[in-house]
C-alpha positions, 0 to 999 in steps of 0.5 A: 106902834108908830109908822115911824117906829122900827121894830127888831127882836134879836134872837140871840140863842135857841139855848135855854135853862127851862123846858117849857111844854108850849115853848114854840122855838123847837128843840133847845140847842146851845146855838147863839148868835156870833159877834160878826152876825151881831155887828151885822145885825146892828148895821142892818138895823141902823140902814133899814132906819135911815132909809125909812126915816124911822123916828124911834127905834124899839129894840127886843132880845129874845130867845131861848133865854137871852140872859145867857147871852147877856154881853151881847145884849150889854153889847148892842146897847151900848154899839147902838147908843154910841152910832145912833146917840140922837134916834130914841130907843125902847130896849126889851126883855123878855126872860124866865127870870132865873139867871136875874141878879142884883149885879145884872139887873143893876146892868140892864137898868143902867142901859134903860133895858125894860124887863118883862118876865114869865111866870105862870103863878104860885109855884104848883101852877108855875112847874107844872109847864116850866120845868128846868132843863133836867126836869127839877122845879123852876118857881123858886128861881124865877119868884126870886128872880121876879123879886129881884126885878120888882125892886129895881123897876116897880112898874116891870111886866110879868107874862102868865100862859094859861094850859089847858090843865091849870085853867081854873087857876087863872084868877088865883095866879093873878092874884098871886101876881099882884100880891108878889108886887106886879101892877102890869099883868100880861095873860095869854092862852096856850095857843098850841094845846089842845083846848076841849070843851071842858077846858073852856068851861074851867076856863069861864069860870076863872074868867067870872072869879077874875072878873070879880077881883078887877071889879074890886081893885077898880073900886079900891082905886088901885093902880093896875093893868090886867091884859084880858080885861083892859085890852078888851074895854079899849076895844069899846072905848076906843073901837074898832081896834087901831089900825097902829096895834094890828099885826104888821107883819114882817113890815115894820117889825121883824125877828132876827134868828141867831143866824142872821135870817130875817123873819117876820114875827117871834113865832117863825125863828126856830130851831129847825127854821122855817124857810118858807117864812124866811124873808131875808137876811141881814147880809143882804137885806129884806126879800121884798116879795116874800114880804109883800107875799106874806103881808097879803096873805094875812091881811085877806079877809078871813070870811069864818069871821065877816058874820060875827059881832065881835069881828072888829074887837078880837084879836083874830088879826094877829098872825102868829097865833093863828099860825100857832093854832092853825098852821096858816097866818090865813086862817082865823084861830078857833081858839081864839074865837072860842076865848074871845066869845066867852070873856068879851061877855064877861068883860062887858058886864064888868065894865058895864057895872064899874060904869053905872058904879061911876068908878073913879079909877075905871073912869080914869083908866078907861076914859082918860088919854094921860092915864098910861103916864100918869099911872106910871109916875104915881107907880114909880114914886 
């Protein structure tokens, strides 16, 4: 993220039609964000961007499940598109994809809305942590949901959380992924389980039979981003991590909850609140030492980490996983640790090998700076 890129993520409610297991924004209740805290919300934006000089704005709705509240977000689009035509904008969403529609969708492409949606994989995989609000399978809504999207943007990204007990399903949930038409695939751990030694080695073995399937779509020449292995290759080609995609917490980006409290991430805004990560509101502005408070507790030196060979490619330095694991933004998650131990070796030795095989595409990808554009034209014609 550029310095002089501002960041905001509307938390428009805490209501949401699913129950996810590892969901970490507390109990669902129908609390949404009123108009008057919109409006507020919006000024503030535009303020905060006037004073820093921001150049871009990147603007993301968030939840529970946002789509319920879909005329504020058609809302704060079009408000910030009428007050501030000549600062460039990036909108987000992130969404289970049940509520999707043609009509909808056919809505937020018009305001240029980018959608990102959650789905874990093939539908056993997928219910076994997002079930709906009553209990009942949710697969079937989010996969049409998910068709839907894919044949209005070809280039939308899909989030896969990976639980302990569906672990040695990660490579086929990519592949299930890849075969319903997602080219860019997101993978994350569920930071808040309760990760044993077994899940871990379940877990390896995925990564080896994921690394397999990479290996082969590079060799076909196939347009794709997988989060775990091409973030992981970056940070040999382009190491040590840059200091634009670390954790800025609380600094050039923040949450707003329904109420109107500023927090520093997407992990703080809950519904029960956390005051203690509260650093202000749009009423009245930033708490400026409660934020350079938290921006010095994360950036310390976490010393479990100084001796390790991996220190300066893992991402130990975001703070709301390591809050998620540990309950501190201070302290290194050993989740993180453990993961980042086992799939960098396996992510070197692939890469390693597409290397000696002078793969065109892993070349390409990971070794020329227009690849990001070009891949997006070539996926969009």
């Amino acid at each position: 993220m550029s310095t002089s890129t501002l960041a905001a993520t509307f938390h428009l409610t805490h209501h949401c039609n699913l129950r996810c297991t590892y969901c970490y924004t507390g109990e669902k209740r129908p609390i949404a964000m009123s108009r008057a805290t919109v409006d507020q919300s919006i000024n503030f934006i535009l303020r905060e961007a006037r004073k820093r000089k921001s150049e871009r704005l990147d603007i993301t709705f968030f939840g529970g499940e946002p789509l319920l509240e879909k005329e504020h977000i058609f809302y704060i689009t079009d408000r910030l598109g009428a007050e501030a035509p000549s600062l460039p904008t990036n909108y987000r969403l992130s969404t289970n994809g049940s509520l999707l529609t043609e009509a909808l969708m056919q809505g937020l492409m018009q305001r240029r809305i980018f959608v990102s949606l959650s789905l874990d994989g093939p539908p056993q995989v997928h219910d076994a942590h997002r079930p709906q609000a009553g209990g009942q399978s949710s697969s079937a809504q989010a996969i049409r949901g998910a068709k839907i999207l894919l044949r209005h943007n070809p280039c939308a990204s899909v989030t896969c959380v990976v639980s302990p007990d569906i672990a040695s399903d990660l490579a086929n949930s990519v592949d299930y992924l890849y075969e319903l038409g997602f080219r860019y695939i997101l993978t994350t751990l569920d930071f808040s389980a309760d990760w044993q030694v077994s899940d871990f080695r379940n877990l390896k073995r995925a990564y080896q039979s994921l690394a397999k399937w990479y290996e082969s779509k590079m060799m076909a020449q196939e347009r794709f981003y997988l989060s775990y292995f091409d973030e992981r290759i970056r940070t040999r080609t382009y190491k040590p991590i840059h200091a634009h995609e670390r954790c800025h917490i609380g600094g050039r980006q923040f949450s707003i909850g329904p109420d109107g409290a500023l927090y520093p991430c997407i992990q703080f805004v809950t519904t029960e609140g956390r005051p203690e990560y509260m650093i202000g509101h749009v009423q009245h502005g930033f708490n400026e030492a409660c934020q350079r408070h938290l921006t010095q507790r994360s950036e310390r030196p976490k010393p479990e980490c100084q001796a390790c060979a991996l220190e300066s490619r893992c991402s130990k330095w975001c703070s709301c996983i390591n809050f998620m694991s540990t309950g501190s933004i201070e302290k290194a998650s050993p989740i993180v640790c453990y993961n980042e131990r086992i799939l960098m070796e396996i992510v070197d030795r692939t890469a390693d090998r597409l290397w000696r095989k002078r793969s065109p595409m892993f070349l390409h990808k990971h070794y020329n700076e227009d690849y990001p554009i070009l891949s997006h034209l070539e996926i969009s014609l």
